[in-house]
Each structure stands twice: as C-alpha cells, then as structure tokens.
C-alpha positions in Angstrom: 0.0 0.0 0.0 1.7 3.3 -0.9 0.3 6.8 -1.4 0.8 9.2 -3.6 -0.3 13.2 -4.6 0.6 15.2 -7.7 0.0 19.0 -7.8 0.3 21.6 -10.8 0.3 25.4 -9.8 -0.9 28.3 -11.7 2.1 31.0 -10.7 5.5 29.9 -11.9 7.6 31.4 -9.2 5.9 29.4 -6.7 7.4 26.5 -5.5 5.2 23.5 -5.4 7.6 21.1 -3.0 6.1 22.4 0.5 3.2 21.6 -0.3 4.0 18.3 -1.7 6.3 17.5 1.5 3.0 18.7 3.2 0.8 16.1 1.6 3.0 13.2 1.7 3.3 13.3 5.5 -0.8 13.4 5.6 -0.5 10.1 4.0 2.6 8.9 5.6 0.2 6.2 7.5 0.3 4.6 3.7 3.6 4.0 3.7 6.4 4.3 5.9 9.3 2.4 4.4 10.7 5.3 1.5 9.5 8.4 0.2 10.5 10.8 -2.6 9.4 14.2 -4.7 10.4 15.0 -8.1 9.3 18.4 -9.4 9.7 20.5 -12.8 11.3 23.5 -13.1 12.4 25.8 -15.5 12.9 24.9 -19.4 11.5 21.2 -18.1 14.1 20.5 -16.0 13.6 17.9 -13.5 14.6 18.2 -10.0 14.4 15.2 -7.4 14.7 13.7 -3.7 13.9 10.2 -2.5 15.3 8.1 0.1 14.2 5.2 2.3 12.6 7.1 5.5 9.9 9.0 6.9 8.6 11.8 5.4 9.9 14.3 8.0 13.3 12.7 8.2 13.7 12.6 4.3 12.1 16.4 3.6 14.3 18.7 5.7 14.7 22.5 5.0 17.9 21.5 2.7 16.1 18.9 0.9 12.9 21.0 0.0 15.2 24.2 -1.3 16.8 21.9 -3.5 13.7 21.2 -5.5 12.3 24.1 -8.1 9.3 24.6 -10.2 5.3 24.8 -9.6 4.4 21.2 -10.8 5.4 17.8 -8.9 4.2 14.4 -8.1 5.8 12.7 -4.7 5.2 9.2 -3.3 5.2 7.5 0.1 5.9 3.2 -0.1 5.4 0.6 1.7 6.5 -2.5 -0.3 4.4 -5.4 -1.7 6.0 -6.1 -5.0 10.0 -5.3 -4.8 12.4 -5.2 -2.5 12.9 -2.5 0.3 16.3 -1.0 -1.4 17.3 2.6 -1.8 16.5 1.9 -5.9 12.7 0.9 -5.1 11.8 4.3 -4.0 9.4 6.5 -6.0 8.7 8.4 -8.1 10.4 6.4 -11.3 11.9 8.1 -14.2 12.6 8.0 -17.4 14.4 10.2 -19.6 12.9 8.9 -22.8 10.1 9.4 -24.2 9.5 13.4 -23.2 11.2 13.0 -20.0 8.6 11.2 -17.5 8.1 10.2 -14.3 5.5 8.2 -12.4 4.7 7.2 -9.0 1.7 4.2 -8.2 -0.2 2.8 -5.6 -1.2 -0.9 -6.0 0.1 -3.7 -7.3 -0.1 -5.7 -10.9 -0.7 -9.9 -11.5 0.9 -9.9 -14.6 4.6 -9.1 -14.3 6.2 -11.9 -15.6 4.1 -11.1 -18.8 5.0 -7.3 -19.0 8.6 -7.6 -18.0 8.9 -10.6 -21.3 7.3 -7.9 -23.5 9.1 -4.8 -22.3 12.6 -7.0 -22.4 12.1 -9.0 -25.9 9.8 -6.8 -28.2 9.8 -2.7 -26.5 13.9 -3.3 -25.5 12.9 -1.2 -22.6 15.5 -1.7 -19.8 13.9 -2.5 -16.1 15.8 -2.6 -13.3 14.2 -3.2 -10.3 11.7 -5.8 -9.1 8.9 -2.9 -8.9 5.5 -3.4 -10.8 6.1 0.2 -10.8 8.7 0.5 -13.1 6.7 -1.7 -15.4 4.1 0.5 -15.6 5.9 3.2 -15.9 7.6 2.0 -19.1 4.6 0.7 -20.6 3.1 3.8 -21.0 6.7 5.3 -22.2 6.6 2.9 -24.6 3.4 3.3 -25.6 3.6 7.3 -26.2 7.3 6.4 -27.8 4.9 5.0 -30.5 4.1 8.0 -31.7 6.7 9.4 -33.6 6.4 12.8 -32.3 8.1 15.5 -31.6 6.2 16.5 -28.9 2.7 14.5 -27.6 -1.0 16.3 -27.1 -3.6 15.1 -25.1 -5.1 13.1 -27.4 -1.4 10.7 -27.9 -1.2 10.7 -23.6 -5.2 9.5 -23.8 -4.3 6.5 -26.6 -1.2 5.7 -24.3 -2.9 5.0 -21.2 -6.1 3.3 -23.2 -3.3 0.6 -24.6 -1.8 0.6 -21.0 -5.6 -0.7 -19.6 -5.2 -3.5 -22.0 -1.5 -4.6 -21.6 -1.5 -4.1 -17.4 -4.0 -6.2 -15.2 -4.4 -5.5 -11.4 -4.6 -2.5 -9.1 -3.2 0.9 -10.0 -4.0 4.4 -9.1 -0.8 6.3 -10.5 0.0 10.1 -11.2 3.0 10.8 -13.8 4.4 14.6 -15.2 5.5 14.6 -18.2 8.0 17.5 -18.1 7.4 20.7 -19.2 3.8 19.3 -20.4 1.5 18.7 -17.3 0.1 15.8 -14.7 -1.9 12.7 -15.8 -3.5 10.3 -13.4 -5.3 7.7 -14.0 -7.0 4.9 -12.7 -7.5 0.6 -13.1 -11.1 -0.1 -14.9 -11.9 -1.7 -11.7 -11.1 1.5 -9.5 -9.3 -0.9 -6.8 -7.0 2.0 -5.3 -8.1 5.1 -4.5 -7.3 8.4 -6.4 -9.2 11.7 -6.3 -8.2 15.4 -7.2 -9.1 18.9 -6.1 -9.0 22.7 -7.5 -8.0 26.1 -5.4 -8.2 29.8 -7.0 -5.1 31.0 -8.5 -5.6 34.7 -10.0 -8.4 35.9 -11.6 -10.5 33.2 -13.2 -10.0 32.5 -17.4 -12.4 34.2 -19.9 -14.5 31.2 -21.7 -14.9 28.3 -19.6 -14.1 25.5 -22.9 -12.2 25.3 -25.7 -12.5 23.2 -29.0 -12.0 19.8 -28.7 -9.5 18.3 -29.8 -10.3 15.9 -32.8 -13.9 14.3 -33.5 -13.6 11.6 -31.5 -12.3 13.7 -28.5 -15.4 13.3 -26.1 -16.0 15.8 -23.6 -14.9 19.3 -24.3 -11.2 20.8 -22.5 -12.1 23.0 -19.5 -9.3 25.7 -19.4 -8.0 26.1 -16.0 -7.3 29.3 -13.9 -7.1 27.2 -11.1 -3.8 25.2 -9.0 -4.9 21.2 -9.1 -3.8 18.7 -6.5 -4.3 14.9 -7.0 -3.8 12.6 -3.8 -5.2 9.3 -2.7 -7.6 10.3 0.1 -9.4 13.0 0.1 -8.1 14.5 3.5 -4.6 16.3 1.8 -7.1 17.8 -0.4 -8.8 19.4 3.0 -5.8 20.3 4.8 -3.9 21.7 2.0 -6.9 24.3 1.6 -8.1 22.9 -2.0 -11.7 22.0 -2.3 -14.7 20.4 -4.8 -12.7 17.2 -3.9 -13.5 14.6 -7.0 -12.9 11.0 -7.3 -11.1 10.3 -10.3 -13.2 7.5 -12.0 -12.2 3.8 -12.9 -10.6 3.5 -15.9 -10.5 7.5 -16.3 -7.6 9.4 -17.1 -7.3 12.8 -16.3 -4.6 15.7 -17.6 -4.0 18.9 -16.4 -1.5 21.4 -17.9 -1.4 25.0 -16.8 -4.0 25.9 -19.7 -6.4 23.1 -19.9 -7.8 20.1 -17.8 -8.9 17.1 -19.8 -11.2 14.3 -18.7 -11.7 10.9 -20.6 -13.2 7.1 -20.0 -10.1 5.4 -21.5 -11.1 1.7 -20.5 -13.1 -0.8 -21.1 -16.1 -1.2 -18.8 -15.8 -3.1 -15.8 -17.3 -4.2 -12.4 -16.2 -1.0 -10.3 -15.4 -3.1 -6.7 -12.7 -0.9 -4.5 -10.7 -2.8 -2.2 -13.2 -2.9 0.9 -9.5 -3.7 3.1 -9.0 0.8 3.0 -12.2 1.5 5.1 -11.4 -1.5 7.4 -8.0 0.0 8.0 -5.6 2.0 5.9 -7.5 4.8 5.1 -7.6 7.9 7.5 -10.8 8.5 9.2 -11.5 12.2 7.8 -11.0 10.8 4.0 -13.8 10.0 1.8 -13.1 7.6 -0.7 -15.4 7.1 -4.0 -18.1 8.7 -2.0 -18.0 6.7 1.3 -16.8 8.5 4.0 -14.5 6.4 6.4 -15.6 7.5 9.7 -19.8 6.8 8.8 -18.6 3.0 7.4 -16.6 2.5 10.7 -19.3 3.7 12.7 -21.6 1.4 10.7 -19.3 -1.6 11.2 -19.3 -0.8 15.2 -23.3 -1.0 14.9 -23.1 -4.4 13.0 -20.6 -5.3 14.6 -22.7 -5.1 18.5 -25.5 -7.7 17.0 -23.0 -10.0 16.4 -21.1 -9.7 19.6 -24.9 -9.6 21.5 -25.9 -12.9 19.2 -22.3 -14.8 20.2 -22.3 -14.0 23.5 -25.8 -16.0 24.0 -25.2 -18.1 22.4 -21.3 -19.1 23.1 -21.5 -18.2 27.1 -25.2 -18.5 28.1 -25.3 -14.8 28.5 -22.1 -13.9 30.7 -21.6 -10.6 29.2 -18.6 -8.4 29.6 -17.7 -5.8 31.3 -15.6 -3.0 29.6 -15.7 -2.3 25.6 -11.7 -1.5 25.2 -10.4 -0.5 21.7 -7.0 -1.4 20.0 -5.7 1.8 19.0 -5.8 3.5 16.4 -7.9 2.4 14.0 -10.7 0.9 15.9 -11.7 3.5 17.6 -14.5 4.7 16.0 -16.0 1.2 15.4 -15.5 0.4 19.4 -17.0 3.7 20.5 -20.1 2.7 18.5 -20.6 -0.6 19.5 -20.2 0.0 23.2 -23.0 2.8 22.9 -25.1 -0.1 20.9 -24.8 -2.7 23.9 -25.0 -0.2 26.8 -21.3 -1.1 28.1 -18.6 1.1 29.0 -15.9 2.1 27.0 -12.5 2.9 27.9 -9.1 3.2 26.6 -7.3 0.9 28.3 -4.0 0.9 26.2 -1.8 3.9 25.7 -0.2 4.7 22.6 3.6 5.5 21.9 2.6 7.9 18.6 6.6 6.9 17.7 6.0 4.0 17.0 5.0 2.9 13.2 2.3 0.7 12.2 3.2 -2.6 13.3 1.0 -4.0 10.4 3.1 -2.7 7.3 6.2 -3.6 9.6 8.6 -6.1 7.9 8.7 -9.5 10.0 6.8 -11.0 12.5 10.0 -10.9 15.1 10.0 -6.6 14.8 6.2 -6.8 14.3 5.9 -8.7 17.8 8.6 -6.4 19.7 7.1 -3.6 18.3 3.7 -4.2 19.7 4.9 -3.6 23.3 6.7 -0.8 22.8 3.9 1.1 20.6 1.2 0.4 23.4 0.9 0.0 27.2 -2.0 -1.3 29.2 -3.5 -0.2 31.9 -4.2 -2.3 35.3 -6.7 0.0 35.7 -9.1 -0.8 33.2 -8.3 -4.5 32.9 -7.9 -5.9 36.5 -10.4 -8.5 37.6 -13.1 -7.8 34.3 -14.4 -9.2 31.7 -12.6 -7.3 28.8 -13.8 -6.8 25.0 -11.5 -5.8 22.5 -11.7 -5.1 19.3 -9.8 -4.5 16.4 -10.3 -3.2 12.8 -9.1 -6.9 11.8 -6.9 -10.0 12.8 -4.5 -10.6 10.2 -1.6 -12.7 11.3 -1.9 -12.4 14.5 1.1 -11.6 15.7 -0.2 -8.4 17.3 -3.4 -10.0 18.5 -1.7 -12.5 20.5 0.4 -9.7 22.3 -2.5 -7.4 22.6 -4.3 -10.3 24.9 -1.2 -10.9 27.2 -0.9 -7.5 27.8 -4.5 -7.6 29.0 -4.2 -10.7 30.9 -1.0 -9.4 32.1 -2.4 -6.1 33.4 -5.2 -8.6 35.5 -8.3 -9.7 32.8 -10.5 -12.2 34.0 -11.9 -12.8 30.5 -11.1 -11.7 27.0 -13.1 -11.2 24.2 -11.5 -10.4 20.6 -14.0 -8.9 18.1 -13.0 -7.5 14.9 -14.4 -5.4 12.6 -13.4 -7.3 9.6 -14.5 -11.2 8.7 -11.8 -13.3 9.1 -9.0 -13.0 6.5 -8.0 -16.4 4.9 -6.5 -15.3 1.3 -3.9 -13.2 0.0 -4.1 -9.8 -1.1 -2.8 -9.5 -4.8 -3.7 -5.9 -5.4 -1.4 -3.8 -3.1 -1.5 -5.1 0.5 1.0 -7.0 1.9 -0.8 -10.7 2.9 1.8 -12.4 1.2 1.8 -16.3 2.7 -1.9 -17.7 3.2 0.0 -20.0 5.7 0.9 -16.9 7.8 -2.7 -16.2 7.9 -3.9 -17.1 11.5 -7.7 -17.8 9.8 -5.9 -19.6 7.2 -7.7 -23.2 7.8 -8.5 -22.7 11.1 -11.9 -21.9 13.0 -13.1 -19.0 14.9 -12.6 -21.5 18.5 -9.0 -22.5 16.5 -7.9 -18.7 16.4 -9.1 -17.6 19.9 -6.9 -20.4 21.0 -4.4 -19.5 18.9 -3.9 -15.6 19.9 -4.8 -16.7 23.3 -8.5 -15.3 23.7 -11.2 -17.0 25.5 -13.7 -16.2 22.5 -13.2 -14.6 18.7 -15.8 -12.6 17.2 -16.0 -12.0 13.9 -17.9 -9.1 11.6 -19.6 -11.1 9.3 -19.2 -10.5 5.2 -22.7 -8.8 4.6 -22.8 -6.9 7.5 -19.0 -5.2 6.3 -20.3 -5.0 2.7 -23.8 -2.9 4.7 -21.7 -0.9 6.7 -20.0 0.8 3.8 -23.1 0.7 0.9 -25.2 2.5 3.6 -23.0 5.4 4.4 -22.1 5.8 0.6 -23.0 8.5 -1.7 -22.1 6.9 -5.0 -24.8 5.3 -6.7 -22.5 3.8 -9.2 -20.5 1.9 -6.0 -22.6 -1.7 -5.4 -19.8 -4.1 -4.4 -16.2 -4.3 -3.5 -13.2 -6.5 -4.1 -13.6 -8.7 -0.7 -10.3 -11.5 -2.2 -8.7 -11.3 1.4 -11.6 -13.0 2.7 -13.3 -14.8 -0.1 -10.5 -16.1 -2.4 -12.6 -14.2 -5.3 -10.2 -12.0 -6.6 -12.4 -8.8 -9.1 -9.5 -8.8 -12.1 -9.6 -12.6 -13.0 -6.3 -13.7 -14.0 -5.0 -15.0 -10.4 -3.6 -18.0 -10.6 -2.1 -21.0 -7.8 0.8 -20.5 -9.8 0.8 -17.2 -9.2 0.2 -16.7 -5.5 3.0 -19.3 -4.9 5.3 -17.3 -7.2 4.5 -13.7 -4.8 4.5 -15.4 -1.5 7.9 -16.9 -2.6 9.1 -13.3 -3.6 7.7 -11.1 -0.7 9.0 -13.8 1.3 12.7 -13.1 -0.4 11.6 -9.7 0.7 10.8 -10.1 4.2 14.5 -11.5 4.9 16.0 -8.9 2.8 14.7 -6.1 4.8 15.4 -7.8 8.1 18.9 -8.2 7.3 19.4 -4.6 6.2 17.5 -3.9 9.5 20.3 -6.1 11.3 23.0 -4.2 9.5 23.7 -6.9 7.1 23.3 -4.1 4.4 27.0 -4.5 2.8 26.0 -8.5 1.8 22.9 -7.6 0.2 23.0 -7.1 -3.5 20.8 -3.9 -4.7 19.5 -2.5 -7.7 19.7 0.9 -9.1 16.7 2.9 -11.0 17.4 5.4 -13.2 18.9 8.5 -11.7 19.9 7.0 -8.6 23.3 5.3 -10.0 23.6 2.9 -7.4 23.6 5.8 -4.5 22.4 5.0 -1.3 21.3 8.0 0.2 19.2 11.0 -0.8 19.6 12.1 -4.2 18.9 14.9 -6.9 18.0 14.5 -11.0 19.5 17.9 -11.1 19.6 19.0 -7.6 23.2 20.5 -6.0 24.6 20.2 -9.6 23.0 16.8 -10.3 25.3 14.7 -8.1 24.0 12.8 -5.0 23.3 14.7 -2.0 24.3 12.8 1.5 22.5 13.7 4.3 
C-alpha cells in the first residue's frame, strides 16, 4: 500500500515542493518504508529527492530548497512487489520518451508477462523488481509509438487506453510529463483510491471550454485558472486548503496542464469493486473515498458489529456478558465507541499509545512486528484488573499483534477476553497492493473461529460477518454507481480474474525473499545484500537529486 499526490500550480515562481512534503506526510500512515518528490522546473528541468525514510526525516529544509518549479508528483511506499532497497523508492523516471516520471499505488498480477514484452519486443531496460517501473515504461513505450516530436492530449489519452489493456491488477498512479503537465489515471476496476481537487489562482479565465481536440475527443477541455492537487484520500485535499474534492473515476484518465484540464473514460467497462480492506484500515478517518466517508462505514461496522457480539455471547456463554468495551488503537476507535454505545457497556481506553512507533502492520517481519507491539502500546491495570474485557480490532490478520494485545491484558489482570474484529476473518492473500503475502501466515488460514481464539490466546473470537461489512460501507455511501467491493482477502474471489495458484505461490515466494532482505538490512547486514539501481539513482544509497546541487548525489 503506498500513497501518492501530484500538484500543478498556476504561478511559476511558486514552488510546489512544501506543499508536496505537506501532503505526503498526511499520507505517511500509507507507507512508511521510503518516500520521494520529483518536481519540474524551469525549461522542463527535472529536479528530485527520494530516500528510504519517513517523510519528516527525508524532507528537511535543505532537501525542499533543492527542488524548483510549480508542478510535482511525490510518493510515500510501503513495499508489496520489490524489495525494500534505496533503488525501489518512488517516483520512477525515465528520460525517454519526453522526460517522465511516475509514481503508483497498487500492485499488478501480470509481471512476468510485461517484463517478457518490455525486455524481448519494447527493449525497454527494467531494473528493479517494482511493478512500478513496469508500468511506468509501458506507457513510455506506448507514447514512444508516436513518432512525435512532442505528444497532445489526445497521444497521452491512446497511451494509457493501450496501458488498460496490456497491465492487469490494481493501480491508481499520477506521472508529469516534463514541461507538459500531470496525468493520473486509474484501473477499470477502480481498486485503489485516487481523487483530485481545484484552489483559485488569479483571476478566473475568460470562456470556460475550448475546442475539442479531434472528432472523436469526447467531452470538451475545460481551461484552467485554477492550481490542481491529485492525492489518494481526500483528506490532503482538506488540509492543503483545495476544495470540490472529486474522485477520479475507474478506468479514467485525467490531464492537467497550466492551460487546460482534460477528462476521458479510457477503459473498457468493468465491475467498479474498490478494495473494501482501505475502510477496514488503511485509510484515514477524515478521508472520503469514492463517495464513502471512512468515519460513517466504521461507525456502521461498530453498529453491525454489536449484533454479532450480542448474538455470540448468548449463544457461546449463556449470557455472561462483559464488562468493559476496550479499543486497540488507532484504527478501531471509532467502530468500538459505536458498539459499546449499541450494547449499553462502558468504553474505555485501556492501552496507551507511543505515537513513535509505526504501524506494526506494514512492519517487515513477524519478530520486529511482535517487539514492536509492546513498545507502541501500554495497558493499563486499571481498566483490565479483575473484568471481563472486550477488545476489538479493525481486523486480525496474522496475528502476531493479537496475540500480544491479549497478554498484555491478561497481564495487566483480565478475567476474560473477548477479541472482536471489525473485519470477517482473512483467509487469502491480497494481490492488489496489500502485503498478505503467505496464506500460511494467515492465522484464519484453515483454522476456526474457536481455532484462532486459541491460537492468539483469547477466551472467544468474534467475527464481523461478510454482509454486515459490505452494509456498513453501501449504507453510508453517496455513490450510486459503487454496489460491491473487491472482498479476495476473505473470499478467495479476486475482481480482475487472471490470479492463478501458480501465481500466488510465485509472490509469497518473492515477498517472502523480501521479508529476509529487509530484516537483514534492519540487522546491519546491508553490505551483503545485493541492490539494484533505478534510473537517476546510480547505485547511490542515500538521498539524491535529477538535477539537484549540480546533479550529483546529496548525502545527508
């Protein structure tokens, strides 16, 4: 799961990078593992920083100033497809066609495929493991087909139509093309999210359209007086004072230069299914994604959620109820506040958090995941000592952090413990952008509901059920073309087709590769690991510039 923003502003001797540094930290809970920024400047020079880190450590004062021009995209990563290396972080670029670079979210099931085509037929060079970099040089390629000297809307439209056809899986991506504009687009299924905003810059254009471009153009160019942000959740549109916040639609593409905005249905009609998995967790509660805001669906799920803890508990216990309604933070907060108002039981926070601490679900190895659990939160005797405790969680996944959570409250004096979670139980892997690499890791994985409690150490799991999570979000949502959602992680049913045994067994085996790489990085092993270079990095291992300080690496 990654995040990513583009912006394009109106006045050329503003620089766009705050504000892109700005937005990337509002979606730093997307991805903590690397960020980067690469901007446009003058005579369409590019200008770039990326580095593996958090947003605030990689975007100092001396790292911003380095980066010129009004139009940027930027990317935060967390890695499902790739390794963790320096090379790995986004955005990607490449110098040829029209000097382009790309940053996605998501993740694609038919690399092998691409990688064959781009290597034996396109004699595109790739150079990382990252889908992204496919991608990316799919749709150079496909504008290289041209011929041109220089593209228009219309070539950039064809492109990304071709790209629909050749790429299968999830991807909401933003490139610049320099000197030219920003283009995002999304998959025809609309897995990952992806929305844009406008803000006033000047004094507004005279006519509000101009002639299409050719007779088969479709909807009319709006010209633009306006600065445009794209971003993946609609909250960095909020905070960075843009507004009229709209979802970019599956299988749409979208370019914005400084004169004109185009829109265009570039894909093939498909079922429109968004990965339910960013309302359960990874999105932020003040986003609204394709219409559904994330706080209403998590305070549905807390009100579906109470039934089914009310119906279990009669019927697993003969009645004994509990005593305390205690949320594991963050992300369950809202649901937990809502179901204990349902049953008429207290809520309390009975764990504190360290904020310091990442998220110990897009953490890299059970080991760190485990240690990291106890040093992000801390019960308190208070709330625990001599009760009968429900907790609840957005959803178990490995659980790893689970099974923690529960000592700590038996440690801190629980007479009983309870586990609900938001989500049904997960069972399958997630091909489209989450890292659920190994089914086997999967605590649900072949086991019961009685099989898990025992296995994370509760005395009783509950479980949302599937309708009741589908419910939660459809009845909060404002889209009436949003009916169903890609629910693989817990049905096996996976929205694109095209997912294979085969397949799954290749991507556990490489996230798995993954997993050990990172660790040993972590461990200081970094020297013995081979890595891969990208581009403009040129093997460097620290922060770096396209043409920043002179174009050489910068070290911190």
């Amino acid at each position: 799961m990654c995040g990513i923003i583009g912006c394009i502003l109106q006045d050329t001797n503003v620089e766009v990078a705050v504000e892109l540094a700005e937005g990337l930290s509002l979606l730093q809970h997307r991805g903590q593992d690397a960020c980067g920024i690469v901007t446009c400047g003058p005579r369409g020079r590019l200008f770039q920083v990326k580095s593996n880190g958090m947003v605030r450590d990689v975007f100092d004062t001396q790292a911003i100033s380095t980066l010129r021009g009004c139009m940027g995209i930027g990317h935060v990563r967390y890695p499902t497809a790739g390794s963790s290396a320096h090379a790995e972080a986004q955005p990607f670029y490449v110098n040829s066609p029209y000097g382009i670079t790309f940053a996605h979210n998501g993740n694609l099931i038919n690399t092998l495929e691409l990688r064959a085509f781009l290597d034996q037929d396109a004699h595109r060079h790739i150079n990382t493991d990252s889908d992204s970099e496919l991608l990316l040089n799919i749709f150079a390629n496909n504008l290289q087909k041209t011929g041109k000297f220089r593209i228009n809307e219309e070539d950039i439209f064809t492109a990304i139509r071709d790209l629909t056809k050749q790429c299968k899986g999830a991807y909401a991506c933003v490139a610049m093309i320099a000197g030219f504009g920003i283009v995002a687009f999304r998959d025809p299924n609309g897995i990952r999210p992806l929305g844009y905003g406008v803000r006033a810059a000047g004094p507004p254009v005279d006519g509000l359209t101009s002639p299409p471009a050719g007779p088969n153009d479709g909807p009319r160019k709006q010209k633009t007086g306006l600065d445009y942000l794209f971003a993946s959740e609609s909250v960095v549109i909020d905070a960075l004072g843009f507004s009229d916040f709209v979802d970019v639609r599956p299988g749409e593409a979208v370019i914005v230069t400084r004169t004109s905005v185009s829109r265009r249905q570039v894909a093939e009609p498909a079922t429109f299914a968004p990965d339910i998995f960013e309302y359960v967790y990874f999105a932020r509660p003040d986003s609204v994604l394709d219409g559904i805001s994330v706080y209403r669906s998590r305070m549905a799920m807390g009100e579906m959620l109470a039934a089914e803890v009310k119906r279990t508990l009669e019927a697993e216990t003969g009645g004994e109820g509990v005593d305390v309604v205690i949320p594991v933070p963050d992300t369950s907060r809202v649901a937990a506040l809502q179901l204990a108002q349902s049953l008429g039981i207290p809520y309390r926070e009975g764990f504190v958090k360290n904020r310091y601490v990442g998220r110990t679900f897009i953490m890299p190895g059970q080991q760190l995941r485990r240690k990291n659990v106890r040093r992000k939160l801390n019960a308190m005797a208070l709330e625990f000592a001599g009760k009968n405790v429900l907790l609840v969680d957005d959803s178990i996944v490995r659980g790893t952090t689970s099974k923690e959570i529960v000592q700590m409250a038996r440690d801190a004096g629980a007479k009983r413990v309870v586990f609900a979670s938001c989500a049904p139980a997960i069972r399958y892997s997630n091909v489209y952008g989450i890292d659920m690499p190994s089914r086997t890791e999967l605590v649900a994985h072949d086991r019961t509901e009685a099989e898990v409690a025992s296995a994370i150490g509760a005395d009783l799991v509950i479980y949302q059920t599937l309708p009741d999570l589908i419910s939660s979000c459809t009845q909060v949502s404002a889209n009436p073309a949003l009916e169903t959602f890609d629910c693989s992680v817990f049905t096996g049913e996976y929205v694109t087709g095209g997912v294979s045994p085969e397949y799954l067994d290749h991507l556990e085996q490489l996230r798995n590769d993954n997993a050990k790489l990172k660790l040993a990085t972590m461990g200081g092993e970094a020297a013995q690991v081979p890595r891969g270079c990208s581009g403009p990095m040129n093997g460097a291992d620290d922060t770096v510039g396209l043409f920043n300080m002179g174009g050489g690496a910068r070290r911190q």
